[in-house]
Structures are given as C-alpha cells and as structure tokens.
N, C-alpha and C positions, 0 to 999 in steps of 0.2 A: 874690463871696459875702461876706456880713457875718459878721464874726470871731466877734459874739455865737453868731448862729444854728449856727455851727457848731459852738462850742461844748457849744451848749444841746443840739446833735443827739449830740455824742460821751455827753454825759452822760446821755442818755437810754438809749443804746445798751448803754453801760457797766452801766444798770438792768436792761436787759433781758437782756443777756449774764449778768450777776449771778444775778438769779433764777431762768434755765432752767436754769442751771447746779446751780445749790441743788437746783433737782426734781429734777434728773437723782439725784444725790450720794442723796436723800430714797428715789426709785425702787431704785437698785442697793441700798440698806440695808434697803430693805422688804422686795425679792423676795430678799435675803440670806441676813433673818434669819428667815425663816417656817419656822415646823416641818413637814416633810411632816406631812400630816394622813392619818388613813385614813377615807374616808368611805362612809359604808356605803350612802349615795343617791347613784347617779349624777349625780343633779337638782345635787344641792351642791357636788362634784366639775367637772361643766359649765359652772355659776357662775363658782367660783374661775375656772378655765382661760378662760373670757370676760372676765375681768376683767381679768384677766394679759394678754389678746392687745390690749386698749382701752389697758391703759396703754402696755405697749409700742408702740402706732401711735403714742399722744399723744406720746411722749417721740422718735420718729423724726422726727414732725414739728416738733417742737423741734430735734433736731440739724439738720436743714434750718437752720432759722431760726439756730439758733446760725452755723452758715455765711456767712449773708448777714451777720451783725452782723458778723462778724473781716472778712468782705468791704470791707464800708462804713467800719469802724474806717482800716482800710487804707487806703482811698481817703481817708479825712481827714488820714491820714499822709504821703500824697505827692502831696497837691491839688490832687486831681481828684474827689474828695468835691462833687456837684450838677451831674456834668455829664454827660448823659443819654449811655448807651454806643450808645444808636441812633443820633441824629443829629449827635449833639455838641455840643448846643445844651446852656443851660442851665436846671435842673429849677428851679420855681417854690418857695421860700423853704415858702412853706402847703405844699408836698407832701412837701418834706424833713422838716416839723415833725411833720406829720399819720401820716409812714410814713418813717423817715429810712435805711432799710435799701434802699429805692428806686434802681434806678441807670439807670432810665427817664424823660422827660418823658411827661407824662398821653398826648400827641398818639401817640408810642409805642408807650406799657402798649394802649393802647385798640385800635392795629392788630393789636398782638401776640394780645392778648384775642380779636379776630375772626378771626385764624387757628387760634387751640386751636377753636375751636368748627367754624370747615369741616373 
C-alpha cells in the first residue's frame, strides 16, 4: 500500500473523527442548555420531542461511525489498514480514498449486501 494514500486516508479520518465529535460536543450543549418550556399546544410540545428523538438517532449513528474511524485509525497503526477482513486480499487504493473507514474488498461489501437483503 503506498505510504501517501494512507496517509491521505489517516488525515481524512482524523476530519471526520474531528467533526462528529464537535456535533456531538454542539448536541449534549444544546439539549443541556434549553429551558424546560411549558407549552400550552401539545402540537409544539410534539415538535420539540420529535426533534429531540431525529437528533438523537443522527448522533447514534454518528457514534457508529465514530467506531469504524478509531477502527480504521487502528488498523493504520498496526498495518493492516487495506486489507479486506473477508478474504484477506487487498482493498482497491479508489475505495479506501472514496470510504477509508472500509475494511472490506467491493467483491465482499457486495456478498455481504446480498445476505442483509435474503
């Protein structure tokens, strides 16, 4: 695996680990600081609490994601970062760039994909 590309993947990682993390940080401050409200419309009250449960999914599936990045980070750390955990073959340069958190060859992801669905 070329020393650039994996570079270029750590640093990408490092972006995205950064930023969900910031939401997260952004989320627990928001739902921190809000004043219980008393709302005299159920309608408004429903809102809020919809809102509340959207962002909480959003930021669940962030922590996922945050998961897979310390994953991948990892694997860059003890180099085996691109090499597919199905077959043990090595994952294609474009798909580590395009998805670097990937720890699949496409040939793989794609069987894998057709078993979620049977």
């Amino acid at each position: 695996m070329d020393h650039d590309v994996i570079e270029k993947c750590r640093a990408e990682l490092q972006s995205q680990l950064d930023e969900l993390l910031a939401g997260a940080e952004r989320t627990v401050v928001d739902m921190t600081n809000v004043e219980e409200e008393n709302f005299p419309d159920p309608t408004d009250r429903a809102s809020l609490e919809s809102n509340r449960n959207f962002t909480l999914r959003l930021r669940d599936r962030d922590r996922k994601l945050v998961a897979k990045i310390k994953d991948a980070m990892k694997r860059i750390d003890s180099g085996t970062f691109g090499i597919c955990d199905g077959c043990g073959g090595e994952i294609e340069e474009k798909r580590l760039i395009a998805r670097p958190v990937t720890s699949l060859c496409i040939d793989c992801k794609t069987v894998a994909e057709e078993e979620e669905v049977k």
